[in-house]
MMTF fields as JSON, N, C-alpha, C and O atoms, coordinates in Angstrom:
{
  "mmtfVersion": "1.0.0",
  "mmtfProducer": "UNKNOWN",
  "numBonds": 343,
  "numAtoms": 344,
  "numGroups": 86,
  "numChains": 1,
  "numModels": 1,
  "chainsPerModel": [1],
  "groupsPerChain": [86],
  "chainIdList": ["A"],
  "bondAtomList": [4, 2, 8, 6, 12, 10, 16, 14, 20, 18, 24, 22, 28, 26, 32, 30, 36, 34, 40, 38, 44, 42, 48, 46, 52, 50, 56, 54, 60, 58, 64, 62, 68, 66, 72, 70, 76, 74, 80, 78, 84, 82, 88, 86, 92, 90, 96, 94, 100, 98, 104, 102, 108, 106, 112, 110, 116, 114, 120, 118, 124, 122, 128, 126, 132, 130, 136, 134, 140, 138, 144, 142, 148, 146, 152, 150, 156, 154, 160, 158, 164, 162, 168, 166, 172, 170, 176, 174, 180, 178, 184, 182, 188, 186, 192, 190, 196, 194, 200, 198, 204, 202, 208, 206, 212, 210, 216, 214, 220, 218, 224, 222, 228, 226, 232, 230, 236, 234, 240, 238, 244, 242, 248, 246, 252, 250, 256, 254, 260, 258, 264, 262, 268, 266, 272, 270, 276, 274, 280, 278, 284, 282, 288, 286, 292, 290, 296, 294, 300, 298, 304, 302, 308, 306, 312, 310, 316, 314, 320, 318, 324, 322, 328, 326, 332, 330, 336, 334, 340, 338],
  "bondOrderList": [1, 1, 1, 1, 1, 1, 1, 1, 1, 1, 1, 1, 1, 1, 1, 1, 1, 1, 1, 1, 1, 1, 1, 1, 1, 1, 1, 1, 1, 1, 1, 1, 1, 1, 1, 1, 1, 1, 1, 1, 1, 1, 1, 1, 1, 1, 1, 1, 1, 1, 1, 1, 1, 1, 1, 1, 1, 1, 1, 1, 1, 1, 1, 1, 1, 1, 1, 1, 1, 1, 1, 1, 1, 1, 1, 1, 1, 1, 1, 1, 1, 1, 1, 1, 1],
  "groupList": [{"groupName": "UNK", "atomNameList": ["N", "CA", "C", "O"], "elementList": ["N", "C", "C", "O"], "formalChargeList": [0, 0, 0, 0], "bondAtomList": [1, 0, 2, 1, 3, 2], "bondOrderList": [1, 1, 2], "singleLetterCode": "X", "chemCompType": "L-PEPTIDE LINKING"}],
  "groupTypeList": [0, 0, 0, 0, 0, 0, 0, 0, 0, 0, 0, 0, 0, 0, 0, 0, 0, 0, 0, 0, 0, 0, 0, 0, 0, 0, 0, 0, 0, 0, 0, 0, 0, 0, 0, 0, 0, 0, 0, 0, 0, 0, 0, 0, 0, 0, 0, 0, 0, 0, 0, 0, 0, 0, 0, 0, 0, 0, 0, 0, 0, 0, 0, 0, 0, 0, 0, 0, 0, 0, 0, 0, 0, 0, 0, 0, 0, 0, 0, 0, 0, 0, 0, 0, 0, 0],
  "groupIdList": [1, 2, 3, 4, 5, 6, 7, 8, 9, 10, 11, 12, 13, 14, 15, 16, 17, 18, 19, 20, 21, 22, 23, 24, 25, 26, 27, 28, 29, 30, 31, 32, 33, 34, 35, 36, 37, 38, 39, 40, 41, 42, 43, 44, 45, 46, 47, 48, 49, 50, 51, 52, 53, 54, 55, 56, 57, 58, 59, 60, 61, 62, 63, 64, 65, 66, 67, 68, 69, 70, 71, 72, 73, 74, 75, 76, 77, 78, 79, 80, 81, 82, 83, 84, 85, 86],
  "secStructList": [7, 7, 1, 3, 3, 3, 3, 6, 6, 3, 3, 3, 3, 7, 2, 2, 2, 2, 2, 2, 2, 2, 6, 1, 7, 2, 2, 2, 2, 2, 2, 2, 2, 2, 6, 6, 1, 1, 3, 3, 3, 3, 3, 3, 7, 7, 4, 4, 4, 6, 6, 7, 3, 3, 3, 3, 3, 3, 7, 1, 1, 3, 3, 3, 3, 3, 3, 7, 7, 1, 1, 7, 7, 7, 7, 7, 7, 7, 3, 3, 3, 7, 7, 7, 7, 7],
  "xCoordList": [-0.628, -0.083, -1.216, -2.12, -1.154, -1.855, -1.666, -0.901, -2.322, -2.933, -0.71, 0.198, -0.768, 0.474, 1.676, 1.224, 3.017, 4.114, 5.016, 5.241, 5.858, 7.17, 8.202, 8.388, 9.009, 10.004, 11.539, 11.494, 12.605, 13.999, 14.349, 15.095, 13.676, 13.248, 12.794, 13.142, 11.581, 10.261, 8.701, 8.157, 8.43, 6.914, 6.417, 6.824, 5.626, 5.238, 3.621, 2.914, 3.485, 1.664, 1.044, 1.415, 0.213, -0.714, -1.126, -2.079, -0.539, -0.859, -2.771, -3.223, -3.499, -4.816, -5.408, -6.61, -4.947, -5.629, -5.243, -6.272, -4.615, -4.392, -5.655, -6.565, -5.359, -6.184, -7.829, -8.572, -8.111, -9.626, -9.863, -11.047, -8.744, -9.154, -9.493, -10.673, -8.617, -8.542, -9.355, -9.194, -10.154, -10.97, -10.09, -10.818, -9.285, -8.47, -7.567, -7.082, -7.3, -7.129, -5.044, -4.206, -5.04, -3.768, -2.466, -1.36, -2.904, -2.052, -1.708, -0.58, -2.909, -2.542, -1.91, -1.291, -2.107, -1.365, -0.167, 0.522, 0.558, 1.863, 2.644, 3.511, 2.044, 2.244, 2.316, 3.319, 1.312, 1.11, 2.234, 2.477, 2.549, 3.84, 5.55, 6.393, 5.127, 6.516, 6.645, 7.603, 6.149, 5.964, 6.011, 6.305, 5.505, 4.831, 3.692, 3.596, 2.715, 1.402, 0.96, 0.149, 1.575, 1.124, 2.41, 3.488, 2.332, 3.709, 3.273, 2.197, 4.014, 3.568, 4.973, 6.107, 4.454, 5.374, 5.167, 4.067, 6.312, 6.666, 6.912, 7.82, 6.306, 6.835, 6.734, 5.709, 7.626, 7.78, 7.415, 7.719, 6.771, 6.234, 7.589, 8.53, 7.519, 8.004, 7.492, 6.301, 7.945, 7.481, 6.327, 6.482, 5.059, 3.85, 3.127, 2.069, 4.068, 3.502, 4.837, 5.007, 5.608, 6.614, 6.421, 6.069, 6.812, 6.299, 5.809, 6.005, 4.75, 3.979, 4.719, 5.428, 4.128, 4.344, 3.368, 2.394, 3.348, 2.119, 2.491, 3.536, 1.391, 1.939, 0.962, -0.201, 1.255, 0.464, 0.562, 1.611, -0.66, -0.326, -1.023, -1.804, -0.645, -1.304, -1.521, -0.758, -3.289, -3.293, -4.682, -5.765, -4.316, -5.577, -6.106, -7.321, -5.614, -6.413, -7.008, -7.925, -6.779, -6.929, -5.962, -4.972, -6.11, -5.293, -5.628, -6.797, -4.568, -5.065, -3.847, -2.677, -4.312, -3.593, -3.773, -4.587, -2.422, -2.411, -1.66, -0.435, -2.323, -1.136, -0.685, -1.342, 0.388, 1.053, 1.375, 1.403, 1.607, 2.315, 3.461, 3.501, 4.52, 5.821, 5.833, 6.651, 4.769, 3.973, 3.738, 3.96, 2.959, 2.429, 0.634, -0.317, 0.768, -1.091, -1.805, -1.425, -2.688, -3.352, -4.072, -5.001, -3.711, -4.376, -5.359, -6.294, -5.164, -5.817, -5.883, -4.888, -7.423, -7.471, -8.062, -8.984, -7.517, -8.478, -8.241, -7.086, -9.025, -9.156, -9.779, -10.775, -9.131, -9.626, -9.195, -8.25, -9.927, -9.339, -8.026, -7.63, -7.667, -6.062, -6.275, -6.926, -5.445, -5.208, -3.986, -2.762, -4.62, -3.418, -2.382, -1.151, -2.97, -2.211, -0.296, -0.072, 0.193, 1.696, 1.466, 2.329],
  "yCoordList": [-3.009, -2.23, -1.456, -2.043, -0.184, 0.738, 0.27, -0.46, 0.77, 0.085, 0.563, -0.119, 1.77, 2.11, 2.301, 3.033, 1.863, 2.198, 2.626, 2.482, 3.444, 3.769, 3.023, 3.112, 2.161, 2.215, 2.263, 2.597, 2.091, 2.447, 2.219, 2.904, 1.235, 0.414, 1.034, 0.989, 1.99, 2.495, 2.309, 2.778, 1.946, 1.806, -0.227, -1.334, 0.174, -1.359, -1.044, -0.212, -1.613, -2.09, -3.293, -4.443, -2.993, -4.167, -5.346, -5.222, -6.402, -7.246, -7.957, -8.601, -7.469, -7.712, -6.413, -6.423, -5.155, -4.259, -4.501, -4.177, -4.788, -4.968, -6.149, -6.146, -7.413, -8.281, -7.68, -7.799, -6.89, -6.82, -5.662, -5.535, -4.678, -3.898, -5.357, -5.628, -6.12, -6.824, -8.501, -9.471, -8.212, -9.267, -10.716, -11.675, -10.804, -11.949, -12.198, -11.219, -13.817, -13.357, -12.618, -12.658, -12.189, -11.831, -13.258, -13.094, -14.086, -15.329, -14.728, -14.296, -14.657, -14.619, -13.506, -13.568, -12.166, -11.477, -11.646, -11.611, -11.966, -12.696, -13.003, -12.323, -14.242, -15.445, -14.233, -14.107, -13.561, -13.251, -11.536, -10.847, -11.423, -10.395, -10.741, -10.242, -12.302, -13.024, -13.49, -13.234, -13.792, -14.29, -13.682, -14.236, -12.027, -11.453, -10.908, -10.289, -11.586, -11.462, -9.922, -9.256, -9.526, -8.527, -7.413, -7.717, -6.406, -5.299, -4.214, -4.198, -3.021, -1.923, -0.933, -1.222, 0.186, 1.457, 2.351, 2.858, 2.638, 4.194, 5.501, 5.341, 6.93, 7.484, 8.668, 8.658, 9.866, 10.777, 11.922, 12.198, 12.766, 14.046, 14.981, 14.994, 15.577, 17.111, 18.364, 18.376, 19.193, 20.499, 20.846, 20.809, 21.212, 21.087, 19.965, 20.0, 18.619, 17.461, 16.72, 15.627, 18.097, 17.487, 17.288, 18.028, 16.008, 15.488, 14.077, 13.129, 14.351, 12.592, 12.024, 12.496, 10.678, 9.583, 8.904, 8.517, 8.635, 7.89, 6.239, 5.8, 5.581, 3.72, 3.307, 3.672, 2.508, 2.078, 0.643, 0.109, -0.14, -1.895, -2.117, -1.364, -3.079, -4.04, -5.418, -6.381, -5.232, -7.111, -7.303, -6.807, -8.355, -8.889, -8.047, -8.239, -6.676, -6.022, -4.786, -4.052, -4.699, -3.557, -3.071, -3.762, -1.604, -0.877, -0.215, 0.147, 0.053, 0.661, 1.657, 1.3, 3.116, 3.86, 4.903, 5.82, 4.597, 5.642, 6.824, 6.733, 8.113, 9.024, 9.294, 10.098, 8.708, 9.022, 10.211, 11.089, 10.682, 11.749, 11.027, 10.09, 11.174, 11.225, 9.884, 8.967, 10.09, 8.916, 8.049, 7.023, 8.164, 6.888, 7.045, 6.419, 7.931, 8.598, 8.288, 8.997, 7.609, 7.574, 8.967, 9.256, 9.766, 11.21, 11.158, 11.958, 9.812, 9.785, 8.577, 8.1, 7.768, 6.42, 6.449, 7.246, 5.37, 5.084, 3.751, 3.614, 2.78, 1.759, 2.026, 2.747, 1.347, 1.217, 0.341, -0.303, 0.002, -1.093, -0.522, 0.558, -1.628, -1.272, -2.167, -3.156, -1.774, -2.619, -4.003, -3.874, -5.055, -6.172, -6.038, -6.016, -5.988, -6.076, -5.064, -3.91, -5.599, -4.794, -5.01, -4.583],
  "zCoordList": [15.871, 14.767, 14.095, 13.501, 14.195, 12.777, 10.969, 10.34, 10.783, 9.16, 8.75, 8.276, 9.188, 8.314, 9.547, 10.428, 9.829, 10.262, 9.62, 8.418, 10.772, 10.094, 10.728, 11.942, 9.853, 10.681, 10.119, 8.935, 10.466, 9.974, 8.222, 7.523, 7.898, 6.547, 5.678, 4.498, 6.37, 5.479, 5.881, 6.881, 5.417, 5.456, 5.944, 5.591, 6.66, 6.959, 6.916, 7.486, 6.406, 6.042, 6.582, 6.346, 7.215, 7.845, 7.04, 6.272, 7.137, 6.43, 6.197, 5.25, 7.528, 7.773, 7.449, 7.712, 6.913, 6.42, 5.205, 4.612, 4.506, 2.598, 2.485, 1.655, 3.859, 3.104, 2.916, 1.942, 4.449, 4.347, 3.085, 2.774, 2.209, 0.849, 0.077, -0.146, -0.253, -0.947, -1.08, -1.821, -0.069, -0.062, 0.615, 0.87, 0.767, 0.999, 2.347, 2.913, 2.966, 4.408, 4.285, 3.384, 5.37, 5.441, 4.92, 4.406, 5.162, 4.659, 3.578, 3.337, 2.688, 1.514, 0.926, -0.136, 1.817, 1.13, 1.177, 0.158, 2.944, 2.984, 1.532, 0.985, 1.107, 0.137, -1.171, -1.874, -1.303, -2.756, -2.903, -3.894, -1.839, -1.598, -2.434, -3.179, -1.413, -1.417, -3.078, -3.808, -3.229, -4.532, -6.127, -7.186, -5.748, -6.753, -7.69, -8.75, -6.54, -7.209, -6.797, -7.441, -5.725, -4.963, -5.2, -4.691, -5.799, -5.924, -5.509, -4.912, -5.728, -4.882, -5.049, -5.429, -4.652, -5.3, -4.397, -4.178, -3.744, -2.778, -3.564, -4.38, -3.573, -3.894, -3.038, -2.356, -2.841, -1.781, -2.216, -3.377, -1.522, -2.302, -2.495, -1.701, -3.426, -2.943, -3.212, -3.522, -3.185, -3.241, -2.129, -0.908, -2.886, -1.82, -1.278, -0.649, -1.709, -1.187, -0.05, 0.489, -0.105, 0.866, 2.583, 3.502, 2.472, 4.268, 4.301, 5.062, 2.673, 2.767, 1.413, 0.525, 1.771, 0.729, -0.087, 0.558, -1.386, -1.499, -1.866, -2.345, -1.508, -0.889, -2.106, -1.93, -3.488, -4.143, -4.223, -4.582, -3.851, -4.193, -5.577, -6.158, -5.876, -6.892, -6.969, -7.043, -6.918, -6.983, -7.749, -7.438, -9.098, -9.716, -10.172, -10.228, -10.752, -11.724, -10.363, -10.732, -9.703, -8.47, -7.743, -7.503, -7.199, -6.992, -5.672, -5.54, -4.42, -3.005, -3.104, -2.969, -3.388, -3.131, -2.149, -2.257, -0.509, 0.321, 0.51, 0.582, 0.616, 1.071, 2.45, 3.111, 2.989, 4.036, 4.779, 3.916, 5.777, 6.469, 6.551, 5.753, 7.339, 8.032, 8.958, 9.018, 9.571, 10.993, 10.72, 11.363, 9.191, 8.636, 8.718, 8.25, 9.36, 9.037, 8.118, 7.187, 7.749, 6.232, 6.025, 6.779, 5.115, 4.711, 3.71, 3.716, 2.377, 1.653, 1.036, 0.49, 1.066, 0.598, -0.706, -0.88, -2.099, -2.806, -3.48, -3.884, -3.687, -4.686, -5.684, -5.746, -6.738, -8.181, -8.733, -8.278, -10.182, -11.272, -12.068, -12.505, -12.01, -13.417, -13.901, -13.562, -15.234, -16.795, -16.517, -16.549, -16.299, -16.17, -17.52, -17.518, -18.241, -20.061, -19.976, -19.611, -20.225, -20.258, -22.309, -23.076]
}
């Protein structure tokens, strides 16, 4: 499997590429998916961003945001910190 798929569903993400952003083995992201520790947000371009998607996770105060093509291409990677506090 590539870091990113498409399939009938949506988007499937490598569970051993989130872990190696995230420092942690794929188990855990499994677990911390299922659970909640780990969330994440699809959103679809339009206009001049129509075609890709961008894939955002969240875990522990960090952030992996990809932009997709159609294929599932990664076009654009970035991590950063976020604000845990609601």
């Amino acid at each position: 499997m590539s870091e990113v798929s498409v399939s009938a569903d949506g988007f499937l993400v490598d569970a051993a590429f989130l872990g190696s952003v995230f420092g942690v083995a794929p188990d855990v992201i499994r677990m911390e998916m299922r659970d909640g520790r780990i969330t994440s947000r699809c959103e679809t371009g339009v206009d001049e961003d129509a075609g890709t998607s961008r894939l955002t996770f969240y875990r522990a105060g960090r952030a992996l945001r990809l932009v997709v093509d159609g294929d599932g291409t990664i076009l654009k990677r970035s991590s950063f910190p976020v604000s845990t506090k609601r």
